[in-house]
KOLGU-431923 format. One record per residue: z, y, x of N, C-alpha, C in turn. Coordinates in steps of 0.02 Angstrom, whole numbers, padded with zeros to 5 digits, always signed. Layout:
% KOLGU-431923
ZYXZYXZYX
...
% end
This chain:
% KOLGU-431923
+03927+04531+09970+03966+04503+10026+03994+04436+10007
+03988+04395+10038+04000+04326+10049+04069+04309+10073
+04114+04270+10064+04178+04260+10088+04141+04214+10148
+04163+04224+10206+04163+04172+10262+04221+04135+10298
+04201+04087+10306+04282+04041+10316+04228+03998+10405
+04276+03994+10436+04258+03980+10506+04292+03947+10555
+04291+03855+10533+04314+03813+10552+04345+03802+10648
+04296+03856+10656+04288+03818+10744+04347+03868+10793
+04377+03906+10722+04438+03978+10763+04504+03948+10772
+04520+03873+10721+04576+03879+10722+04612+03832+10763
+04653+03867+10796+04690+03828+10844+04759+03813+10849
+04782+03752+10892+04823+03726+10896+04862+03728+10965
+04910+03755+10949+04956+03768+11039+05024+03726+11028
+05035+03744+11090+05112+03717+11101+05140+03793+11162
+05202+03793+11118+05232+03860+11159+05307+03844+11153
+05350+03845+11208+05398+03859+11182+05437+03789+11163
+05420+03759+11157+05435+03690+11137+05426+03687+11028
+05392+03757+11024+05350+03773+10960+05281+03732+10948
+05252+03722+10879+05186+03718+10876+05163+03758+10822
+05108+03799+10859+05081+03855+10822+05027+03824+10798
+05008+03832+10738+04925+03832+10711+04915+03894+10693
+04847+03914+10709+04843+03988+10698+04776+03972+10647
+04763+03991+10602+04696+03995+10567+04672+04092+10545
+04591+04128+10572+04584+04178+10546+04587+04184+10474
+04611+04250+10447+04599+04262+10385+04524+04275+10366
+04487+04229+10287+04425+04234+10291+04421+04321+10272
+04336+04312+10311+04324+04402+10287+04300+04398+10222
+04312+04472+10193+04283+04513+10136+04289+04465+10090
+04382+04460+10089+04433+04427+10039+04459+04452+10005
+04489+04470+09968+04550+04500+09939+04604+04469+09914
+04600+04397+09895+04653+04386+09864+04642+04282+09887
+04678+04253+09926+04682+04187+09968+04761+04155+09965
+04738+04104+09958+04805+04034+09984+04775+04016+10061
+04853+04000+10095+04821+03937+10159+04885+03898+10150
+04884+03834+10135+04941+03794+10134+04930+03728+10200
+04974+03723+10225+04995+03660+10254+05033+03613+10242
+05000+03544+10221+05006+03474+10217+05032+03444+10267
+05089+03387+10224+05107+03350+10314+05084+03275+10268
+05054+03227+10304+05051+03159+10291+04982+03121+10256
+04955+03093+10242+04896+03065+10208+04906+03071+10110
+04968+03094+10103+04998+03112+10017+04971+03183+10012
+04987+03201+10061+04970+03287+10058+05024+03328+10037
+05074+03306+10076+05149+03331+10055+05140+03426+10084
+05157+03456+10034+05153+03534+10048+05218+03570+10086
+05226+03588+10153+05267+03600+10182+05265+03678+10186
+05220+03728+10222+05228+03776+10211+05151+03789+10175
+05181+03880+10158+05109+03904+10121+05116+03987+10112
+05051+04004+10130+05039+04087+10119+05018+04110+10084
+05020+04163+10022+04990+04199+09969+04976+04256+09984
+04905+04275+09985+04897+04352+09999+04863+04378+09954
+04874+04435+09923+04854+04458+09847+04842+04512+09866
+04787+04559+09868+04761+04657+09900+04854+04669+09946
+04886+04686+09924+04928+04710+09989+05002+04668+09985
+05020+04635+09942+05081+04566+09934+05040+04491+09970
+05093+04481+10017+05095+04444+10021+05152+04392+10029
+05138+04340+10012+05198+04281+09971+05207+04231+10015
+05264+04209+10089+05288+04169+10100+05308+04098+10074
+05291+04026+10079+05357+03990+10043+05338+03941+10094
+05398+03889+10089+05420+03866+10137+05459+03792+10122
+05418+03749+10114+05483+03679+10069+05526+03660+10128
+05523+03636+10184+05562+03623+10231+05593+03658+10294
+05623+03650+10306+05660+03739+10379+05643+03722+10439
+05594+03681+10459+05569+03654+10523+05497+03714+10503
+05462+03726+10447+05413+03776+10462+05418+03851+10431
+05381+03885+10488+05387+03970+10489+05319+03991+10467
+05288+04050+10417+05246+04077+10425+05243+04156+10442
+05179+04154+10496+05175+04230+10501+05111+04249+10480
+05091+04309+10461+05026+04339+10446+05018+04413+10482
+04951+04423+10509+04936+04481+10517+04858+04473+10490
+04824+04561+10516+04785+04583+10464+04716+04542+10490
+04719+04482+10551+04651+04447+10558+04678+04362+10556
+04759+04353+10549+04753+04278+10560+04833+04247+10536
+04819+04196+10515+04903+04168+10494+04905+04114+10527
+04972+04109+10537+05001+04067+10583+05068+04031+10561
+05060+03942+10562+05107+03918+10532+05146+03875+10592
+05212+03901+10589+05248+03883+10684+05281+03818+10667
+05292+03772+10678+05341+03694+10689+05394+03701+10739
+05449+03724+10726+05510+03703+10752+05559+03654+10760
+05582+03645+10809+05624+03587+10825+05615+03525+10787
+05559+03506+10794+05524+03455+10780+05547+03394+10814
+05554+03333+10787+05579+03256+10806+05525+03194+10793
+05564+03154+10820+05493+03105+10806+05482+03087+10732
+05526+03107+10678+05521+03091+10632+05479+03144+10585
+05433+03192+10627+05408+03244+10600+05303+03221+10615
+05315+03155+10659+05247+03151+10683+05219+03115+10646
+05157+03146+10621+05111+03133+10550+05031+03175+10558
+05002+03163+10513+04938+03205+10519+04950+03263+10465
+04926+03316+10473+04962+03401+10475+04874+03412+10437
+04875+03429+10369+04806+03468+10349+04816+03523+10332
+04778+03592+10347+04749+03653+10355+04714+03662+10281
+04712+03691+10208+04679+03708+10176+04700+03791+10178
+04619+03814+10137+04625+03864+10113+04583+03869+10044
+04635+03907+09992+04609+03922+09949+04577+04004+09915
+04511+04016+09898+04496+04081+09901+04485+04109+09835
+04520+04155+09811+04537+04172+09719+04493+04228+09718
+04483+04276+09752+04441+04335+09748+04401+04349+09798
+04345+04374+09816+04307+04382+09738+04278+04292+09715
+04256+04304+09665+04216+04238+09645+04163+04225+09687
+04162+04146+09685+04166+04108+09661+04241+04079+09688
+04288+04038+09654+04341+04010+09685+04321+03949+09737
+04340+03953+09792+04320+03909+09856+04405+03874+09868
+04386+03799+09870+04441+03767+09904+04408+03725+09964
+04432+03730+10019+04426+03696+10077+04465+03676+10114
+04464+03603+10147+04521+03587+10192+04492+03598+10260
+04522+03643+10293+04488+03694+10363+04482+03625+10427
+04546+03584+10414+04556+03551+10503+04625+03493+10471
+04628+03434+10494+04645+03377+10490+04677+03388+10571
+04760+03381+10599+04779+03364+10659+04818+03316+10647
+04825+03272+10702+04898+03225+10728+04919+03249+10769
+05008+03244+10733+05026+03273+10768+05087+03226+10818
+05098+03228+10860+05146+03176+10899+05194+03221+10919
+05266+03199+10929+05310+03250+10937+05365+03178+10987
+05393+03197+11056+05419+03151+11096+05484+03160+11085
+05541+03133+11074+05609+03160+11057+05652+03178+11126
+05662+03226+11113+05694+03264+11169+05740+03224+11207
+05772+03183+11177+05842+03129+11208+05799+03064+11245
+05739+03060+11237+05715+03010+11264+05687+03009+11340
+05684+03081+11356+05662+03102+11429+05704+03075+11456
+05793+03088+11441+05811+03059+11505+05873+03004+11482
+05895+03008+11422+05940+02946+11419+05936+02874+11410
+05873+02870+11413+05838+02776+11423+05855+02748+11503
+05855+02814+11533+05867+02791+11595+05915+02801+11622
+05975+02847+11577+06048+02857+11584+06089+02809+11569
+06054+02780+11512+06119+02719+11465+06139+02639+11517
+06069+02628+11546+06106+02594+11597+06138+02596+11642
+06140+02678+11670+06197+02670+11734+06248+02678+11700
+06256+02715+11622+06319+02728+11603+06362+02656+11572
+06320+02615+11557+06337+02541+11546+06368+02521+11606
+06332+02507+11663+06364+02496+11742+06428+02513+11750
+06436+02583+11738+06489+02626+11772+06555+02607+11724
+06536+02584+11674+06592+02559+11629+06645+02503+11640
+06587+02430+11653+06587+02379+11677+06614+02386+11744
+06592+02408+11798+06635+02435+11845+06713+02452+11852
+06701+02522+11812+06789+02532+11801+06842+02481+11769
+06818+02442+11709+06851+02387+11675+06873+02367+11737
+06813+02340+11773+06841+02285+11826+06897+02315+11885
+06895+02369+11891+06933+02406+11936+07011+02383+11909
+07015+02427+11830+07076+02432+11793+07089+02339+11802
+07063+02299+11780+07083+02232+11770+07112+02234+11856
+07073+02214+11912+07119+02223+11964+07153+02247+11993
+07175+02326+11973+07232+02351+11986+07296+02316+11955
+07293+02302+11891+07325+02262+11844+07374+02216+11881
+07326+02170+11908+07312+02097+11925+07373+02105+11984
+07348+02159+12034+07376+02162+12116+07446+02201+12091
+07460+02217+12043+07530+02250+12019+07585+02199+12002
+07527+02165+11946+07594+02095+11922+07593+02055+11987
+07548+02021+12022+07567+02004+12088+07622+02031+12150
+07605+02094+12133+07667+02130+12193+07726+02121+12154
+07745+02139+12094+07811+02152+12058+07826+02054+12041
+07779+02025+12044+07818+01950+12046+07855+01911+12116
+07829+01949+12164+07851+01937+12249+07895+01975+12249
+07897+02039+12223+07980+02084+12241+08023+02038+12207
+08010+02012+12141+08044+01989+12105+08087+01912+12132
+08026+01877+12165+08045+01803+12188+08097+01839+12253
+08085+01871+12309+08128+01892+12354+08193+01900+12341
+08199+01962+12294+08266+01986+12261+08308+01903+12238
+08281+01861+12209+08304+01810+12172+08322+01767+12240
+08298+01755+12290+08305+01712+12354+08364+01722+12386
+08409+01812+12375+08433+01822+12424+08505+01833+12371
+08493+01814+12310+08563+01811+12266+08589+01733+12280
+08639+01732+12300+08669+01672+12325+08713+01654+12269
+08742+01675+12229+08778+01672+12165+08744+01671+12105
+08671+01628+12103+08621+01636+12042+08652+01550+12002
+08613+01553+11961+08631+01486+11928+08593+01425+11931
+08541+01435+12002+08535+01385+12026+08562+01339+12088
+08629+01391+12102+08673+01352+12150+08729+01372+12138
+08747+01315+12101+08824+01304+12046+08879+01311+12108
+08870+01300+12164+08936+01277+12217+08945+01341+12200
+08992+01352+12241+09056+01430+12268+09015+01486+12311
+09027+01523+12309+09000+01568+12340+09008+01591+12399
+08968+01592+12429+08952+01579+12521+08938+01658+12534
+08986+01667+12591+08956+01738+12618+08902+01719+12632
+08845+01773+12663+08791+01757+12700+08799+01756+12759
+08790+01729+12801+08816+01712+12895+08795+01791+12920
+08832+01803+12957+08838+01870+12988+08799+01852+13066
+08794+01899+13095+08729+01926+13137+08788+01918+13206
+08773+01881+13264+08822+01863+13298+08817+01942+13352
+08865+01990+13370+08884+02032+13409+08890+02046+13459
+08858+02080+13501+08845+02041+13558+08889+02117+13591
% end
């Protein structure tokens, strides 16, 4: 029996605001790696060990999940940002039986849109507006206040007849003739 590995199964979804890669487990295996790469370095992000009935999780960064069942593993991308979009490689490595097989299964790009960009590119300018706006409001409320309180002020001053800009004696104010 031949280990078979079968490029054309593995797929790529979007669920959830998740990204699943699912790759089958090769047949009449016993003992396999599948690791995933993020970048053209071949940076190792997650990876699966399956040994006859252990199998070994690991995980370098908390944006990826692995799951396994008994025909396929699956490596999930969570809450992913734009700072996560790179090209994503698929290997598998096969330890038992012999001969040892390394293969890189599938090469993706992956693009990821940042969630804040749907709608606050087109928020920040009205919220700029609405700012500019109110300033201008507050500045002329301001404005029509010291204006009113400088007219109460000039009035009040008009009708003091004993101020110190009229040194003479102090004048009743003429009374209202009685009719």
């Amino acid at each position: 029996d031949q280990a078979h590995i079968s490029d054309d199964q593995v797929m790529v979804e979007f669920e959830n605001g998740n990204f699943h890669f699912t790759f089958p487990n090769p047949k009449n295996v016993s003992e396999f790696s599948m690791t995933l790469f993020k970048g053209h370095e071949k940076k190792e992000i997650c990876a699966l060990h399956l040994s006859k009935e252990t199998v070994i999780f690991q995980s370098n960064v908390t944006y990826c999940q692995t799951q396994n069942s008994s025909s396929s593993t699956t490596f999930i991308l969570k809450d992913l940002e734009r700072k996560h979009i790179d090209v994503y490689t698929y290997c598998l490595e096969i330890f038992l039986p012999p001969p040892y097989i390394e293969c890189c299964l599938k090469e993706t790009y992956l693009y990821v849109q940042d969630k804040e960009d749907c709608f606050s590119f087109g928020l920040v300018p009205w919220v700029i507006i609405g700012v500019i706006i109110f300033a201008v409001f507050c500045v002329c409320c301001v404005v029509a206040c010291c204006l009113r309180n400088k007219n109460q002020n000039c009035e009040s001053n008009s009708l003091e007849y004993n101020s110190e800009y009229m040194p003479m004696a102090a004048v009743n104010a003429a009374k209202k003739p009685r009719i």
